[in-house]
C-alpha positions as CSV (number, residue, x, y, z in Angstrom):
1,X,179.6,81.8,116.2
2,X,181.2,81.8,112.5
3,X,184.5,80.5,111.8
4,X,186.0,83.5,111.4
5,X,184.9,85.1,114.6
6,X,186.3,81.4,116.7
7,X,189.5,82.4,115.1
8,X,189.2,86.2,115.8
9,X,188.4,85.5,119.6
10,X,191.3,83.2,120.3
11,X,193.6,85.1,118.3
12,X,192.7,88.5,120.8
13,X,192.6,85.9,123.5
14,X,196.8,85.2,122.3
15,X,198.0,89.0,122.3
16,X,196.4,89.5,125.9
17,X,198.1,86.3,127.3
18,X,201.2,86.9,125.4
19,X,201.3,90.7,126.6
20,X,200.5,89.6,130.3
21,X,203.0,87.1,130.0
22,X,205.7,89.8,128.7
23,X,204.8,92.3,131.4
24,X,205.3,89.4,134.5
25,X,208.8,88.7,132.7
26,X,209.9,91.9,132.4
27,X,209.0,93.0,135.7
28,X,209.0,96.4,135.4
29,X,207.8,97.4,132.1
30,X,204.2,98.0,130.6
31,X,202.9,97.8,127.9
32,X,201.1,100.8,125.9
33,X,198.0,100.1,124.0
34,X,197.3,101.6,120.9
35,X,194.1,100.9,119.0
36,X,194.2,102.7,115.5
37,X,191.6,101.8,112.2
38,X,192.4,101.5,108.7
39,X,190.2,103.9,106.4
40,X,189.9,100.7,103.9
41,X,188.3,98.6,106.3
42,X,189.2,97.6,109.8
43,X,192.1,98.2,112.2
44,X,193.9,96.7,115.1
45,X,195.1,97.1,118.8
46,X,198.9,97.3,118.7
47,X,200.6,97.1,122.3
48,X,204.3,98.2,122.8
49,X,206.6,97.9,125.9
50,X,209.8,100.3,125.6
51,X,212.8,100.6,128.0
52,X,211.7,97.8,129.7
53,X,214.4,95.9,132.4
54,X,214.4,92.7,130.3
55,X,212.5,94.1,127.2
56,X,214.4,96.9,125.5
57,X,211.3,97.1,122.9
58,X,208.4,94.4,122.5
59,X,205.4,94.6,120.2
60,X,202.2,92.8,120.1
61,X,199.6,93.5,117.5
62,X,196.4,92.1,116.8
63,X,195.2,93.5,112.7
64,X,191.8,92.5,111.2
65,X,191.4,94.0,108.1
66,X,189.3,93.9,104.6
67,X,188.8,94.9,101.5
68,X,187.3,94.9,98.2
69,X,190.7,93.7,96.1
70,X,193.5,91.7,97.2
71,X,197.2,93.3,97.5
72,X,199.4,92.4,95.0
73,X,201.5,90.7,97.8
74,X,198.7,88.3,98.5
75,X,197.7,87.2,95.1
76,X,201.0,87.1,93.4
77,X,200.8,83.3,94.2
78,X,197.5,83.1,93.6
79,X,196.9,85.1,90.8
80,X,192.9,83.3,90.3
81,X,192.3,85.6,93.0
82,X,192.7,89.2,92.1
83,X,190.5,91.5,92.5
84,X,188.8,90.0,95.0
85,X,187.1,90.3,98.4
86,X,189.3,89.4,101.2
87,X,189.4,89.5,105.3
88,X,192.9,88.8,106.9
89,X,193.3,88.2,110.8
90,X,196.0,87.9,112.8
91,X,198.8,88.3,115.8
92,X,202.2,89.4,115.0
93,X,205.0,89.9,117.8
94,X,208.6,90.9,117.4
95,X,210.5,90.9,120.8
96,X,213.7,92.8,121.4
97,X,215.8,92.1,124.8
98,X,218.3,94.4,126.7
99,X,220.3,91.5,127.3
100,X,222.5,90.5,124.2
101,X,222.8,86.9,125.5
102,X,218.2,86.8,125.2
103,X,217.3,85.6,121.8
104,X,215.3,88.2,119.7
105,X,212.1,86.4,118.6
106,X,209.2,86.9,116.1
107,X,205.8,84.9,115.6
108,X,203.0,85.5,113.8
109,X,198.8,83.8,113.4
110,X,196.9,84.4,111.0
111,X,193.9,83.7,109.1
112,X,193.0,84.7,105.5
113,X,189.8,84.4,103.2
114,X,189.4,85.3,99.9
115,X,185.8,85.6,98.4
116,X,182.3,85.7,99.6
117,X,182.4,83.7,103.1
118,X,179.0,82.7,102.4
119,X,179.3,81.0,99.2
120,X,179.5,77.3,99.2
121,X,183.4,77.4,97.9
122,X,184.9,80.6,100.0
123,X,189.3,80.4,99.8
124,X,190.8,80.7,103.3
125,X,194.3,79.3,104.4
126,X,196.1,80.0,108.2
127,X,199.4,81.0,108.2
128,X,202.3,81.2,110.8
129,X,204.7,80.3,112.4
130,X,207.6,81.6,114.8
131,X,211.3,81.6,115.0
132,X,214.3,82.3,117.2
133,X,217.4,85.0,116.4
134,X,220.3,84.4,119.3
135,X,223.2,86.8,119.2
136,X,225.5,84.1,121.4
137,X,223.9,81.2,120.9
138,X,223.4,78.4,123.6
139,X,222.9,74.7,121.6
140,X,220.4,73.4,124.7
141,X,218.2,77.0,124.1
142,X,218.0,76.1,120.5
143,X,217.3,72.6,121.0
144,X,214.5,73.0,123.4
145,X,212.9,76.0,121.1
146,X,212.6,73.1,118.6
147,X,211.5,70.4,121.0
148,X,208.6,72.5,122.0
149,X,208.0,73.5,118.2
150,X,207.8,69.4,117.2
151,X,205.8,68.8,120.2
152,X,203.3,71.7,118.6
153,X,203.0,69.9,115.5
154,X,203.1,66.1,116.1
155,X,199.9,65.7,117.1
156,X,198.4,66.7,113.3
157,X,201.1,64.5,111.1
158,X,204.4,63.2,111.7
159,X,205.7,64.7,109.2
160,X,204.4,68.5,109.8
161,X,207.7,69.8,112.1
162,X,210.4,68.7,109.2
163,X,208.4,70.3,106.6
164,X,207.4,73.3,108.6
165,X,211.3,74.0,109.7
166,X,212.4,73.4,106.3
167,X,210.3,76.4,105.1
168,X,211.3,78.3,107.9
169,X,215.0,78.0,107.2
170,X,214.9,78.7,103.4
171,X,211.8,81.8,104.3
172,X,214.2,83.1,106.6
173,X,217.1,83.5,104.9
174,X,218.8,86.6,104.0
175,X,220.1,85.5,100.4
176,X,222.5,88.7,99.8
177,X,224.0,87.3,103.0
178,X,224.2,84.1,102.5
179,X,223.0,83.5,105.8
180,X,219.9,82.4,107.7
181,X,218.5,85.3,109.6
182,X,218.8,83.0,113.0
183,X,218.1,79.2,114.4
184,X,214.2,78.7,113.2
185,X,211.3,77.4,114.2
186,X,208.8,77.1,112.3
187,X,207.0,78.6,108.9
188,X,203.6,77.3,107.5
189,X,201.2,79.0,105.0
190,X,198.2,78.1,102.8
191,X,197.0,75.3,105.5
192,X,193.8,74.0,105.1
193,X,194.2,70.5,104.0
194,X,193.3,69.1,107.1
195,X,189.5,71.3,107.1
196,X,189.1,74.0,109.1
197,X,188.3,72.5,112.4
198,X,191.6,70.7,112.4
199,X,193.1,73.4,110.6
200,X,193.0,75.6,113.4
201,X,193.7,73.3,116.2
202,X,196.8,73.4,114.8
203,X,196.9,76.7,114.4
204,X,196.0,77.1,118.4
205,X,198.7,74.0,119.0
206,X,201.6,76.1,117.5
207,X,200.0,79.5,119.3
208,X,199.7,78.2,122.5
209,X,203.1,76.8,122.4
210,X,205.0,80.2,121.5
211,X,205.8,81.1,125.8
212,X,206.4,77.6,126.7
213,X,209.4,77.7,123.8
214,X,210.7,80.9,124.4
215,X,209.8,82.0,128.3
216,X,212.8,79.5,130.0
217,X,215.5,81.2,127.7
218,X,214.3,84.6,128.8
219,X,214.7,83.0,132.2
220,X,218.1,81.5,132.0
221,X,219.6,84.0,129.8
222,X,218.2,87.8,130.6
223,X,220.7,88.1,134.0
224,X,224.0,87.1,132.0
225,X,226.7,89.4,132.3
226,X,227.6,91.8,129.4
227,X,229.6,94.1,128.2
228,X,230.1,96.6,126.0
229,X,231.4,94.3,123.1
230,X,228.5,92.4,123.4
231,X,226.2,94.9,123.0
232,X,228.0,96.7,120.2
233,X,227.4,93.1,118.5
234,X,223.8,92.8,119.1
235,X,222.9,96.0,117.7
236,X,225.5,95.3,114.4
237,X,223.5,91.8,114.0
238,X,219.7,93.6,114.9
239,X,221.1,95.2,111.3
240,X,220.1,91.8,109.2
241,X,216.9,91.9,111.3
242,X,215.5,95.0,109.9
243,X,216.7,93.8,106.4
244,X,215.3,91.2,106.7
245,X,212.2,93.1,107.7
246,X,212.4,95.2,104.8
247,X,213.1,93.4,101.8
248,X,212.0,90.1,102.2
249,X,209.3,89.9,105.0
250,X,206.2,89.2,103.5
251,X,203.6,90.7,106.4
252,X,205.3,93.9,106.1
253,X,205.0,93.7,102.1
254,X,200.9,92.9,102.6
255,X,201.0,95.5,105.7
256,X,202.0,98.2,103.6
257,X,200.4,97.0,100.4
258,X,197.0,96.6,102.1
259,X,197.3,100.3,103.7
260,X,197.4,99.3,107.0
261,X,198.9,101.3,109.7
262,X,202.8,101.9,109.2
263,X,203.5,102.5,113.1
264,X,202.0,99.3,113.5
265,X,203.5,97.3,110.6
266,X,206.9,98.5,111.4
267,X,207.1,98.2,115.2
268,X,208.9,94.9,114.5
269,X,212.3,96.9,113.5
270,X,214.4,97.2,116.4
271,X,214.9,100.5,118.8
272,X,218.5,100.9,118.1
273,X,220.8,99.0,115.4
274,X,224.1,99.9,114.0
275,X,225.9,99.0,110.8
276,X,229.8,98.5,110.4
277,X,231.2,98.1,106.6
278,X,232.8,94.9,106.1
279,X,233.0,93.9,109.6
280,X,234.4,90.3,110.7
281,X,234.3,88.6,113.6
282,X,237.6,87.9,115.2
283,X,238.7,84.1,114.5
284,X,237.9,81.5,117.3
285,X,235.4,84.4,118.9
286,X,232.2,83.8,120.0
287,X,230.6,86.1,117.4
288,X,232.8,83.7,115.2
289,X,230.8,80.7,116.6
290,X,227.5,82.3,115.9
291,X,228.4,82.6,112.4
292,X,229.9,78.8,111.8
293,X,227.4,76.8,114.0
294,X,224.1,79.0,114.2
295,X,223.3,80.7,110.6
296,X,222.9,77.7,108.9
297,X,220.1,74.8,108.7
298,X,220.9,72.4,111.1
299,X,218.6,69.4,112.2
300,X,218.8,70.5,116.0
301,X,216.8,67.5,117.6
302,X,218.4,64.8,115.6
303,X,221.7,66.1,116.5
304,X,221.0,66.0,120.2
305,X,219.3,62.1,119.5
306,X,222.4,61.1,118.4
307,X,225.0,63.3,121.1
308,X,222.9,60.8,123.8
């Protein structure tokens, strides 16, 4: 087996685990399973649960696609690739809970190449990463998403979590806000240094830990009473999610870019949002709190080292 096909079975190996996983938490909902193709070259299986009794909208796509000439999205950084052959892979979720006090959460696995795979010097990188978005935050929920995150990445370099959270803080960041877009995780791209066997151990390391990091806050959070307020805040703060989504995010820039399939690419935005102009929390509130503690770059773990 190729490299490319190792990282294409574990990858559909990911969404069926992860989908499983989703169903069993939700308990009642199911998820629909829509395989399409792309008329350039390829397709996907995107599976959606709606109206679920935890999961008010979860998606879970697998994409492998290709094509004779990079996006513009793709080689922008790279521009010694234009024009050329490429294959991308990869397993992108966005989860949406009922409950406003359930973190909405996003990862995403991929593997790019760039060039004839046969030739003795083909260009391929994995990319990834995932991150948390709480609506009322609890400090041991974000401290434990970034315990299991470190955990992921110790194993292949000290230094790998600190650099990895860095770039997810400043990725996801909503600079018209001036605000992150929620607590982290972690953001990696271009990583091949370590070869490709290594490479995507790490790759499976950070995969594998995506349900161990977010299924206990599903399962200390999803029965916590709510009420109207809260939920009118949820769906005013899913608003910087699909702005997010829509301006800055780079899969759904290559998504659309590479002609892949737009009820695919944009099953990340949320089932219902609201906006509300110039709204402010009320001061000492806990919407208030999310604002002053949460949407900002804090070192989570060191914090908690030193509250001991």
């Amino acid at each position: 087996m190729n490299e490319f096909d190792q990282v294409k079975d574990y990858l559909q190996s990911l969404q069926k685990r992860i989908v499983a996983e989703l169903e069993q938490l939700d308990g009642s909902g199911v998820f629909r399973r829509d395989a399409w193709d792309r008329p350039g070259g390829g397709g996907g299986i995107s599976c959606i649960l709606n109206d679920g009794a935890v999961f008010e909208q979860a998606g879970v796509g697998f994409s492998h696609v290709f094509g004779d000439e990079l996006p513009p999205s793709a080689s922008k950084e790279r521009p010694n690739l234009a024009g050329q052959d490429f294959q991308a892979i990869g397993v992108s979720l966005v989860i949406h809970p009922r409950n406003p006090y359930v973190p909405t959460t996003h990862a995403n696995f991929r593997y790019f190449s760039a060039g004839d795979p046969d030739s003795d010097a083909p260009t391929w990188w994995f990319g990834g990463g995932f991150d948390l978005t709480p609506y009322y935050a609890f400090a041991e929920d974000v401290v434990h998403w970034h315990q299991v995150a470190k955990s992921a990445c110790d194993p292949f370099g000290d230094e790998l979590y600190a650099r990895y959270k860095k770039s997810c803080d400043e990725y996801f960041f909503l600079a018209h806000r001036n605000e992150t877009r929620g607590v982290g995780g972690l953001f990696f791209d271009d990583v091949n240094e370590l070869g490709f066997e290594k490479s995507f151990e790490f790759l499976q390391s950070v995969g594998d830990s995506f349900l161990p990091a977010y299924r206990p806050i599903v399962l200390n959070r999803k029965n916590h009473r709510h009420g109207e307020r809260q939920r009118e805040f949820q769906l005013y703060r899913r608003g910087r999610y699909v702005e997010f989504n829509l301006m800055y995010d780079r899969g759904t820039i290559f998504g659309l870019q590479s002609g892949g399939r737009t009820e695919s690419i944009l099953m990340s935005l949320p089932p219902r949002v609201r906006w509300a102009y110039d709204w402010q929390p009320d001061p000492g509130s806990a919407e208030e709190k999310l604002y002053t503690d949460y949407l900002r770059p804090r070192d989570w773990l060191a914090e908690q080292h030193d509250a001991q």
